[in-house]
BANUKE-111564 format. One record per residue (C-alpha): z, x, y. Coordinates in steps of 0.2 Angstrom, whole numbers, padded with zeros to 4 digits. Example, Ala and Ser with C-alpha at 12.3 -4.5 7.8 and 13.67 -1.06 7.14 Angstrom:
residues 2
(pt (0039 0062 -0022))
(pt (0036 0068 -0005))
end
This chain:
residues 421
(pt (0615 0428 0453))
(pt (0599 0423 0462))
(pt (0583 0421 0450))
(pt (0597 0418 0434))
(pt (0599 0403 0422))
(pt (0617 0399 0430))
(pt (0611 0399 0448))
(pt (0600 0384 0443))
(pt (0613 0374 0432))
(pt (0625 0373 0447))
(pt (0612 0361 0454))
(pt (0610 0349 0440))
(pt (0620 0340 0428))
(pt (0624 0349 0410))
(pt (0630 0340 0392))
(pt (0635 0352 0381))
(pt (0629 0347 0363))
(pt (0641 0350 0345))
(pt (0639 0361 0333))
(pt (0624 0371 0328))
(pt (0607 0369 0328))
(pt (0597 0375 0312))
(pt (0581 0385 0316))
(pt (0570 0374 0305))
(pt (0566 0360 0317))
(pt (0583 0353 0324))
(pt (0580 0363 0338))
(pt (0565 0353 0343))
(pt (0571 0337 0338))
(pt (0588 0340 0349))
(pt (0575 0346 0363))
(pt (0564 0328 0362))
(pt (0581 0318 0362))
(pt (0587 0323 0375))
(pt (0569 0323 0384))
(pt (0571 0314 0403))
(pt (0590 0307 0401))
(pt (0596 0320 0416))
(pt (0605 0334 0409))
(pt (0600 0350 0405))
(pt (0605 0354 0388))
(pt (0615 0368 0383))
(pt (0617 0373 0363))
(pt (0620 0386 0351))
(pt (0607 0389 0338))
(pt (0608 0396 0321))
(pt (0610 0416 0319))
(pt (0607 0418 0338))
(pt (0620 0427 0349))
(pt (0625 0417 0363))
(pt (0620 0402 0372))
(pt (0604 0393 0375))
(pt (0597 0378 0387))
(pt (0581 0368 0388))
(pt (0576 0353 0396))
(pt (0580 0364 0414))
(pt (0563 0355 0423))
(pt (0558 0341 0411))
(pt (0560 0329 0423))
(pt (0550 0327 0444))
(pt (0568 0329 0450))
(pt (0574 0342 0442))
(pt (0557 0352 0445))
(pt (0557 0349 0465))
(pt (0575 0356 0463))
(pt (0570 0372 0457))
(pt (0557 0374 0472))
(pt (0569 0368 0484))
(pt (0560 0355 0489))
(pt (0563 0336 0492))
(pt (0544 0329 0492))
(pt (0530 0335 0478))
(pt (0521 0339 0494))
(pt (0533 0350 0499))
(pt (0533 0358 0484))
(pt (0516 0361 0482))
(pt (0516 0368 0500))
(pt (0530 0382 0498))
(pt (0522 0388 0480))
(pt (0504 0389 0489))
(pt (0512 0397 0503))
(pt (0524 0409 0491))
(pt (0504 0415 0483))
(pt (0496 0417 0501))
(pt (0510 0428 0507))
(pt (0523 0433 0493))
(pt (0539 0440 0495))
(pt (0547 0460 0489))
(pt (0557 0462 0474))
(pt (0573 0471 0479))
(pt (0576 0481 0466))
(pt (0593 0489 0465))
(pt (0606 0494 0449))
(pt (0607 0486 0434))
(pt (0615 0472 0428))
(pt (0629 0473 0412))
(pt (0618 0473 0397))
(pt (0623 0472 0378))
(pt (0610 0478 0364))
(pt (0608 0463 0352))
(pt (0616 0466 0334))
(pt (0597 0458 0326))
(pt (0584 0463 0338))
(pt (0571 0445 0339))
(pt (0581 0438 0325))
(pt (0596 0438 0339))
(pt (0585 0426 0349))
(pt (0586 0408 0348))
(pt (0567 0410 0338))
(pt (0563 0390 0329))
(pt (0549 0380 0322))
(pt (0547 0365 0332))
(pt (0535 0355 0321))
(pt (0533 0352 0303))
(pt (0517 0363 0304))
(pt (0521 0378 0313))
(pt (0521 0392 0302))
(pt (0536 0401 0304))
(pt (0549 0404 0317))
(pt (0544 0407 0339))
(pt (0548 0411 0354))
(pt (0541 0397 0367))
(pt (0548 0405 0383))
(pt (0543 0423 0383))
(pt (0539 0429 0400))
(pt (0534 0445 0399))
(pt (0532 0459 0411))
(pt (0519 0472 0411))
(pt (0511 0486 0423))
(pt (0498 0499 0420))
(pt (0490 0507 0433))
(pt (0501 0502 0446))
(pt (0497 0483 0444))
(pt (0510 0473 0437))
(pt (0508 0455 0431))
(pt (0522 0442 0425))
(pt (0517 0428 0412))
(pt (0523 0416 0396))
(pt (0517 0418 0379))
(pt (0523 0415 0363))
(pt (0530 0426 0353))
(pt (0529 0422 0333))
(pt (0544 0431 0326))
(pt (0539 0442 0310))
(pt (0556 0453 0309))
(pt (0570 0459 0320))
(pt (0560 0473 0325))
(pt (0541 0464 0326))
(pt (0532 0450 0332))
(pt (0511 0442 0336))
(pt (0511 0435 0353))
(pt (0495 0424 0359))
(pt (0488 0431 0373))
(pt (0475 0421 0381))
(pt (0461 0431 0392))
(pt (0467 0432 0408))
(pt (0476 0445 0419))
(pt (0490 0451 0402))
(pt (0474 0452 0393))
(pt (0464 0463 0405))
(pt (0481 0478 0408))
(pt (0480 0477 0388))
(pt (0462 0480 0387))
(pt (0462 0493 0399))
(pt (0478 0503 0390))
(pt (0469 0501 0373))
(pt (0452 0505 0380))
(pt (0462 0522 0384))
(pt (0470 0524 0366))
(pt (0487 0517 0373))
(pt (0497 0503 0368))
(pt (0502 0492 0382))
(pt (0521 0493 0385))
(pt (0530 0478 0390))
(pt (0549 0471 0394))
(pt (0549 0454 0389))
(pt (0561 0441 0396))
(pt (0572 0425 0390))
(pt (0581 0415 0401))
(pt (0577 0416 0421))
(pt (0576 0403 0433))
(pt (0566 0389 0432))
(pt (0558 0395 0450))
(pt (0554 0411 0440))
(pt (0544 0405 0426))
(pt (0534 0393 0438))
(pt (0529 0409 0447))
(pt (0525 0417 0432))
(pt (0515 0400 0425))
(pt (0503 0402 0442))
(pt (0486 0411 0442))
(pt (0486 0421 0458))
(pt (0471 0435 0461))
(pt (0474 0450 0446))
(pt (0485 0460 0455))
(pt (0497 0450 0464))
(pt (0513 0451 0456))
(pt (0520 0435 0450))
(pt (0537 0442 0454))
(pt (0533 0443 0471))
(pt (0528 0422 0473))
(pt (0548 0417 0465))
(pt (0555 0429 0478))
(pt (0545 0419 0491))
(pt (0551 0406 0483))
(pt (0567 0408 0480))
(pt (0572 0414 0496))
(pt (0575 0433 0489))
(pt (0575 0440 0471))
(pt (0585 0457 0464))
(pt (0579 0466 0452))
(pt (0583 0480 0442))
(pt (0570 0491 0431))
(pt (0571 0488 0414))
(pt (0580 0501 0402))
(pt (0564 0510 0394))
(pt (0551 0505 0402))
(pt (0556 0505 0420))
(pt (0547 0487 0423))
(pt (0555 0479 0438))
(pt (0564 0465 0430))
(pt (0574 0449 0439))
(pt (0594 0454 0438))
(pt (0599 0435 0431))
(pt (0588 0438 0415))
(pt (0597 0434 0400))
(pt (0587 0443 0386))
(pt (0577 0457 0390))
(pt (0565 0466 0376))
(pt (0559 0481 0378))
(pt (0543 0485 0365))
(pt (0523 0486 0365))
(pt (0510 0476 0363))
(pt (0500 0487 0349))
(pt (0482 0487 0346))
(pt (0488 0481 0327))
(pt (0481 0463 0325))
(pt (0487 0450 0314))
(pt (0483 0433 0313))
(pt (0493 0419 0324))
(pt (0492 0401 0325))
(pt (0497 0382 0320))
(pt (0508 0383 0336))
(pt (0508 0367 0344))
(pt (0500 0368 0359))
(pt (0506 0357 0377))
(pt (0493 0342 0371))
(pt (0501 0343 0356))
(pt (0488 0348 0344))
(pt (0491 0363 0334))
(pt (0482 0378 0338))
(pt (0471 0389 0328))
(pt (0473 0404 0319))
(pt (0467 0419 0326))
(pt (0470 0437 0327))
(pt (0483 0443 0340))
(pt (0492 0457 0347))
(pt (0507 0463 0336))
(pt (0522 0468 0346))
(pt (0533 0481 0342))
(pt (0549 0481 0345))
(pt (0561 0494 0350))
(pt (0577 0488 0359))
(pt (0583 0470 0365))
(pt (0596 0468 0376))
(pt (0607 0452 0383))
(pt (0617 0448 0396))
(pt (0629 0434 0400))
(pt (0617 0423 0404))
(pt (0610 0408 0393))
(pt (0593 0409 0383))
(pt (0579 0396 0387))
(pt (0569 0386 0372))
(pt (0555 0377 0379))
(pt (0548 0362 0367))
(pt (0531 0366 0368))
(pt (0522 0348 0369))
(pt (0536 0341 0379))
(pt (0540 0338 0397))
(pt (0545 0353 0401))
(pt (0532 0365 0395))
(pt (0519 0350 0406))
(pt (0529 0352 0420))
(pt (0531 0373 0419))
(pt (0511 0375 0416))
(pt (0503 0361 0425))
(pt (0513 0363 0442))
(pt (0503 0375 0451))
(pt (0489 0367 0445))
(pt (0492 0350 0453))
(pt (0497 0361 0468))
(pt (0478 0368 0467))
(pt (0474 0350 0466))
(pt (0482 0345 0480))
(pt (0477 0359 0492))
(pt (0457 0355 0486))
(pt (0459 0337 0489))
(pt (0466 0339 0507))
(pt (0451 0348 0512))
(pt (0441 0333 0510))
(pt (0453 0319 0513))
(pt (0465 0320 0526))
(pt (0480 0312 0515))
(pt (0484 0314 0501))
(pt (0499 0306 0494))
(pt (0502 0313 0475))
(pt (0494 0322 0462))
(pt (0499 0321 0444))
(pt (0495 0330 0427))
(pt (0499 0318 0414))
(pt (0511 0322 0402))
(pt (0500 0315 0390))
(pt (0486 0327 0392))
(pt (0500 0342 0392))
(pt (0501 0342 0412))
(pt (0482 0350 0410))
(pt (0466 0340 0406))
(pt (0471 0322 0416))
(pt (0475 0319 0433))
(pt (0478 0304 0445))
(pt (0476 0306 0465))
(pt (0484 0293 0477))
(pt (0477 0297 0494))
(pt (0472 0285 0510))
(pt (0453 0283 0513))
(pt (0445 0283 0529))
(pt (0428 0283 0526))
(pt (0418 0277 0511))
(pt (0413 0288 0498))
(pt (0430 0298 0500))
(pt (0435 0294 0480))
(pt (0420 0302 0475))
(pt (0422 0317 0487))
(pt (0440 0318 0480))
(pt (0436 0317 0461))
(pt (0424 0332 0466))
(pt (0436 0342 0474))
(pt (0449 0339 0460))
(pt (0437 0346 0449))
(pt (0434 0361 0459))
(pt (0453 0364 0461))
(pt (0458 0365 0444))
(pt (0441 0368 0433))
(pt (0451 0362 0416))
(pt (0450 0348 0422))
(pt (0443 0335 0410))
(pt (0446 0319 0419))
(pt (0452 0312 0436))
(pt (0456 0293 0443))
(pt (0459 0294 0462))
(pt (0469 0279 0467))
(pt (0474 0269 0484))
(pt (0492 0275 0493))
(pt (0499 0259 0486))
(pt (0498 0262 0467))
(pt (0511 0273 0459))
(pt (0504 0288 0451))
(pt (0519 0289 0439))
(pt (0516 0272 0433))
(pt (0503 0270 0423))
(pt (0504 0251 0420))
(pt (0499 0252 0440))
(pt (0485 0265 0439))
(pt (0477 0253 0424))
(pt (0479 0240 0435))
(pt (0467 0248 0449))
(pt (0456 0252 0438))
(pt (0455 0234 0432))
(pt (0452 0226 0448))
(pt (0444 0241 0459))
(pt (0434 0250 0449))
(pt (0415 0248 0441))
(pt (0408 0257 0429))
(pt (0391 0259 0436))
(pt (0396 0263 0456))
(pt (0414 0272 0453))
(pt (0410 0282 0438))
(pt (0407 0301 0441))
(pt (0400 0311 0424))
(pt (0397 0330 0425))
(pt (0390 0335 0406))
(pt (0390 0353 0402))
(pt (0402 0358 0411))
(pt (0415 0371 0408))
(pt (0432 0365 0401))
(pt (0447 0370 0394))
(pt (0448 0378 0377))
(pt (0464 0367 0373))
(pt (0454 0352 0372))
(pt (0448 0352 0351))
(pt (0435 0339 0356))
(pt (0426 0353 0368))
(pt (0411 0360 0360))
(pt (0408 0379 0363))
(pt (0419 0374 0378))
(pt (0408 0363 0388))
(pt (0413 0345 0389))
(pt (0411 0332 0398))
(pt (0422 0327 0415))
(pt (0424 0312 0421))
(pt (0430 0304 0436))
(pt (0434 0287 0441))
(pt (0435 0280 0461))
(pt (0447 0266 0458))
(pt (0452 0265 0477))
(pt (0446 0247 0486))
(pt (0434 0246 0498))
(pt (0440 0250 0517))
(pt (0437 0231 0522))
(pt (0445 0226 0506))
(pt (0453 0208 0508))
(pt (0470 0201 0500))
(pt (0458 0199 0485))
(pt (0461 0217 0481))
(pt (0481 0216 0487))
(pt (0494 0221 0469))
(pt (0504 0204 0473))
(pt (0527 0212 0473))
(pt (0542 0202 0469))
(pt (0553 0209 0486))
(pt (0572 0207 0484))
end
């Protein structure tokens, strides 16, 4: 079924793992294991009905087949294109649902680190309209009982159709899902003008998308879901956090919007776990970005060859740009634009067409022998940052960016010296 879990694992190798996996971090650790070695991973965890898979876009490959694309470019092209003009949601009859025996506790719900404190939901992609505007995104739910939860909802477009319910006495009513397409949750992971429905950019996306509204609420919901809730988020607040976080750090506690549960249903379909930290969770939030990256870049250079958010800094506060000069200066006009494209942003190296952006033995390399500190070296102090970054004060920080591209009349001096076969 287009937009499902299955329509994506035909496409990719699968390994099958033994046995079960306890709640209490061999989820995780399975999940870090099986990190970049090629299969998706499908596995049955403790107490939850039915299936579940992770690792579905933890590696380039893998993530350039769920956007039907061969090049990064051309990924980046066809998402940017999907948010300019998206497609229409054909929404049509529903798909065979059960209602889960355990409500959240049915769900493949796990504590990932040894910090966390207690079990979550790292995939939630939740649904919500008021108004007549509609909005898709992930969150995480931490699971307090089968019939309740406290999701982190950071202030964007979620948090702006929550105030605007509770500013009017209401509680926001929301059909939260587990298990779609990869293609899907990248849509959902964008940040598109408030409201353009995320929906709309994985039809474009994907070619077309079915949908089907959910049972109580009505919200138009992809037919290949796997799990769908159906509840509220509550003006009730309790405290959430020591999540880890995709840099790795754990989070802070703060107050957050309880959800209440009334009914969750399941299809067929497998659930999704996203480690949150790893690959995968880089990959899913820091695509779009590097596709804004990209499209910023390409205004002022006229080639650009590859942008990446390192996994390191969560696939959010680093990147590395390869791209072809044609005039001087153009490394500094890129770092700039970089900047611009993702404002997170904490630090960027721009790089020559001949360095490999995924190596980073390479990209040292250039800034060994093509870069100095006090002509290469961009600082902007005070700027804006990203409030995942626990060395930001009051979240201003400092970006940096480094022009380690050579010169235009550079001689063999500058030339990375290659063993051909």
């Amino acid at each position: 079924m287009k937009g499902s879990v299955s329509e994506f694992l035909r496409e990719v190798p699968l390994e099958r793992l033994p046995g079960t996996l306890g709640r209490e971090l061999e989820v995780g650790k399975a999940i870090a294991q099986w990190e970049g070695k090629g299969p998706v991973i499908s596995f049955q965890v403790e107490g939850a009905e039915g299936e579940s898979v992770s690792n579905m876009v933890d590696t380039r490959e893998k993530l350039r087949k769920a956007m039907g694309a061969r090049e990064d470019s051309e990924a980046y092209a066809k998402l940017l294109e999907a948010m300019s003009s998206p497609g229409e949601l054909k929404v049509g009859g529903a798909p065979k649902l059960r209602e889960a025996e355990r409500g959240l506790l049915s769900l493949p719900a796990a504590r990932f680190y040894e910090k966390e404190r207690g079990l979550y939901l790292s995939s939630s992609l939740f649904i919500a309209c008021w108004e007549s505007i509609c909005n898709a995104s992930i969150h995480r739910i931490n699971v307090r009982g089968e019939r309740r939860g406290v999701v982190r909802v950071v202030p964007r477009h979620l948090w702006e159709l929550y105030k605007r319910a509770t500013s009017k006495g209401h509680d926001l009513p929301v059909t939260v899902l587990l298990g779609v397409h990869p293609a899907v949750e990248i849509a959902a992971a964008t940040s598109p003008r408030f409201g353009l429905f995320e929906m709309g950019i994985a039809a474009k996306i994907l070619g077309s998308l079915e949908a089907f509204e959910s049972p109580l609420h009505r919200n138009p919901v992809p037919a290949g879901a796997s799990a769908v809730i159906e509840g509220y988020l509550t003006r009730e607040m309790e405290e959430e956090g020591m999540f880890v976080d995709v840099i790795r750090t754990y989070d802070k506690l703060r107050p957050q919007p309880v959800l209440k549960v009334e009914k969750v249903f399941l299809s067929e379909e497998p659930t999704h776990v996203i480690l949150s930290g790893g690959a995968e969770s880089s990959n899913l939030m820091g695509f779009s970005r590097e596709a804004a990256i990209w499209e910023a870049v390409s205004r002022v250079v006229p080639r650009v060859h590859r942008v990446r958010l390192t996994k390191a800094s969560g696939g959010w506060l680093h990147a590395i740009v390869s791209l072809t000069k044609t005039h001087e200066g153009d490394g500094k006009n890129a770092i700039m634009a970089a900047f611009s494209g993702h404002p997170s942003l904490k630090m960027v190296i721009v790089v020559d067409e001949d360095i490999n952006v995924d190596d980073w033995e390479e990209v040292e390399w250039a800034l060994a022998t093509r870069f100095q500190a006090d002509e290469d070296l961009v600082l902007v102090r005070g700027a804006r940052g990203s409030t995942l970054d626990p060395s930001a004060k009051e979240g201003l920080t400092t970006k940096m960016g480094m022009d380690a591209t050579k010169p235009l009349n550079a001689g063999i001096e500058f030339e990375r010296a290659r063993i051909r076969a």
